[in-house]
C-alpha positions as CSV (number, residue, x, y, z in Angstrom):
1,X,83.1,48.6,110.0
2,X,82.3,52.5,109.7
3,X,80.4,52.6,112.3
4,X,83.1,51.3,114.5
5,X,85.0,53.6,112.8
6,X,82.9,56.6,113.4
7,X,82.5,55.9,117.2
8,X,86.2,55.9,117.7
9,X,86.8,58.7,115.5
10,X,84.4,61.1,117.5
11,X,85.3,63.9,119.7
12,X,84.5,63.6,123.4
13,X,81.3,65.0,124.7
14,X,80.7,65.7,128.4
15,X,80.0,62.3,130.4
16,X,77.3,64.6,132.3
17,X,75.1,66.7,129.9
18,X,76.5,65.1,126.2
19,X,78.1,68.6,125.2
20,X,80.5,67.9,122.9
21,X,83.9,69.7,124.1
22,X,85.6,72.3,121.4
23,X,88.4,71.2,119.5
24,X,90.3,73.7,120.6
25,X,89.9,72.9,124.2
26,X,90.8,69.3,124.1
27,X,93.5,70.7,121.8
28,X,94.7,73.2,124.8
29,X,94.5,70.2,127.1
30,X,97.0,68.2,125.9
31,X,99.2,70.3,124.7
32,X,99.2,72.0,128.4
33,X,100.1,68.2,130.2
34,X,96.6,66.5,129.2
35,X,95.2,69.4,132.1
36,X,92.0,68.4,132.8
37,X,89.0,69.8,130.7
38,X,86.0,71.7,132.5
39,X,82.5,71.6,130.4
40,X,81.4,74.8,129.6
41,X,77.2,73.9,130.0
42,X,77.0,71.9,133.3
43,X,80.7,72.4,134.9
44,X,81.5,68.8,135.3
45,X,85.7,68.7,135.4
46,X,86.9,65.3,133.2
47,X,90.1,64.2,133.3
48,X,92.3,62.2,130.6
49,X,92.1,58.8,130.7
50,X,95.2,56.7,131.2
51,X,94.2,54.8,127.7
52,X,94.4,58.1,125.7
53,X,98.0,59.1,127.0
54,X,99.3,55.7,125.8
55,X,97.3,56.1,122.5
56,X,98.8,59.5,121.9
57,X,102.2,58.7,122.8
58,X,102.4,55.5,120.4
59,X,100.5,57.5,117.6
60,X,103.0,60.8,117.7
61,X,105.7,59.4,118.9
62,X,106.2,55.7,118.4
63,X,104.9,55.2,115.3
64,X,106.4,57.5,113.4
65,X,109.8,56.6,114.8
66,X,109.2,52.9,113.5
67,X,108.0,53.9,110.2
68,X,111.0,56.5,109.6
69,X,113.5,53.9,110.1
70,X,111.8,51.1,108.3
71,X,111.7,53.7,105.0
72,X,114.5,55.9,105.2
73,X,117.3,54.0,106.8
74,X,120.3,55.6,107.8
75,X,119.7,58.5,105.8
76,X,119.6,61.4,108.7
77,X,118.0,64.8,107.1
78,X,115.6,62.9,105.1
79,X,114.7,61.0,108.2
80,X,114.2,64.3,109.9
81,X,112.0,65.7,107.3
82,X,110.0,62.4,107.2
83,X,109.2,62.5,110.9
84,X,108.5,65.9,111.0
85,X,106.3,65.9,108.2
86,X,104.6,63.0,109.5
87,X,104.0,64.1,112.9
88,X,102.4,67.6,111.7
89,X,99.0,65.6,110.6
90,X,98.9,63.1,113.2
91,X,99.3,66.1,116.5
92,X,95.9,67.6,115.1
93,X,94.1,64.3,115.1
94,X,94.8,64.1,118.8
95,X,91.4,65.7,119.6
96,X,89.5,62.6,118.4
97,X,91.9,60.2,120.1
98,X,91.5,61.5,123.5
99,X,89.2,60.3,126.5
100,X,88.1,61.4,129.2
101,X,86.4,60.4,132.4
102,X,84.9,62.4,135.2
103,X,87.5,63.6,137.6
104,X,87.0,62.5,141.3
105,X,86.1,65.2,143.8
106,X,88.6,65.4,146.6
């Protein structure tokens, strides 16, 4: 079970030479429209998969959404502050959500 775990949780590495990308440039990627990411050893260009936009937008957005109303109700500031404040932990975990793939040439 950890090992699953531990694979999923890991941050991407280059598809070409196995360079792990920085967190801050996966980071930059999405935050920028998931713009794609250029390794800094080899110079391969990947590109966010598909998979990992749907993944981000269910984590950030969707779940937290669910779980606010199924906990606070109708109660509107408290639901605010709830979303927010579980949001902030969730946008820096993106890094070891994402995927990539190589980007076609072309």
């Amino acid at each position: 079970m950890f090992t699953t775990l531990d694979r999923r949780l890991k941050m991407q590495q280059c598809l070409n030479c196995d360079k792990k990308f920085k967190y801050k440039q996966i980071m930059r990627s999405s935050m920028y429209g998931y713009k794609p990411i250029v390794c800094s050893h080899c110079g391969e260009t990947h590109a966010v998969t598909l998979d990992s936009r749907i993944r981000i937008a269910i984590v950030i957005v969707a779940f937290p959404m669910v779980a606010t109303q199924f906990i606070w109700g109708n109660f509107k500031y408290e639901r605010v502050l709830f979303y927010i404040l579980t949001i902030i932990p969730l946008v820096f975990m993106v890094p070891f959500l994402m995927k990539y793939r190589k980007k076609e040439q072309g």
